[in-house]
C-alpha positions as CSV (number, residue, x, y, z in Angstrom):
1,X,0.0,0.0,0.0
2,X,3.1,2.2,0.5
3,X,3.2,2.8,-3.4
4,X,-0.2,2.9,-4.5
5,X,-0.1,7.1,-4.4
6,X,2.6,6.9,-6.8
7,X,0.3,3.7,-9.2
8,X,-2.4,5.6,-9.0
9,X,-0.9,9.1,-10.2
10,X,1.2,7.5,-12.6
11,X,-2.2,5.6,-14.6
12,X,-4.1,9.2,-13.7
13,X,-1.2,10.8,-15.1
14,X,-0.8,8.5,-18.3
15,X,-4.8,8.4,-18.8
16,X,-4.8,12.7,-18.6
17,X,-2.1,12.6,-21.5
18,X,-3.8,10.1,-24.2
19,X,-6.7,11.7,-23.6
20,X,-5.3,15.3,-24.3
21,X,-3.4,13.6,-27.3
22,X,-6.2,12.2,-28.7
23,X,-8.4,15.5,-28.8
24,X,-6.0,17.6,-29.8
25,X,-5.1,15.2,-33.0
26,X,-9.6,15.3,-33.5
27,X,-9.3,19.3,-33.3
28,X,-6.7,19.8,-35.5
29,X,-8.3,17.2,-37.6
30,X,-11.9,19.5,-37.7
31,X,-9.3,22.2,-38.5
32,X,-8.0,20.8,-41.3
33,X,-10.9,19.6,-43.1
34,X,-12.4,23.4,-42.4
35,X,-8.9,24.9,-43.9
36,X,-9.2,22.5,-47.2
37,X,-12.6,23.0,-47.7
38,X,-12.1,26.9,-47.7
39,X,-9.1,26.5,-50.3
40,X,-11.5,24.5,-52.5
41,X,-14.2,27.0,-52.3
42,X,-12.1,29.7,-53.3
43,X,-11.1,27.1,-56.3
44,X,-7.8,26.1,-55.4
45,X,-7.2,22.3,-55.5
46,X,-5.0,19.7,-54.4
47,X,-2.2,18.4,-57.1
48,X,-3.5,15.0,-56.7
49,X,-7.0,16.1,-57.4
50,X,-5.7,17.6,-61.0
51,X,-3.5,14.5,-61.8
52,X,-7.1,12.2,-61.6
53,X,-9.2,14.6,-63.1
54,X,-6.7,14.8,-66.2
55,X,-6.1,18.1,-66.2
């Protein structure tokens, strides 16, 4: 029982940091999308898009 402070922090601890790894990787994710789909509505595509399209 003399460690179970430091077990306990240390899963708390390591729960805390996926959790903030995961939503910051959704968020900037949202942000993304939001960025691309502004570039496309001002008409400026990707490369790849032009190279399937045949342009």
């Amino acid at each position: 029982m003399t460690h179970a402070f430091y077990v306990y922090a240390s899963y708390g601890f390591a729960a805390l940091v996926t959790i903030a790894v995961t939503v910051w990787t959704w968020a900037d994710g949202r942000a993304r999308r939001r960025e691309l789909a502004a570039l496309e509505a001002a008409g400026i595509r990707r490369r790849s898009a032009r190279a399937r399209d045949g342009e």
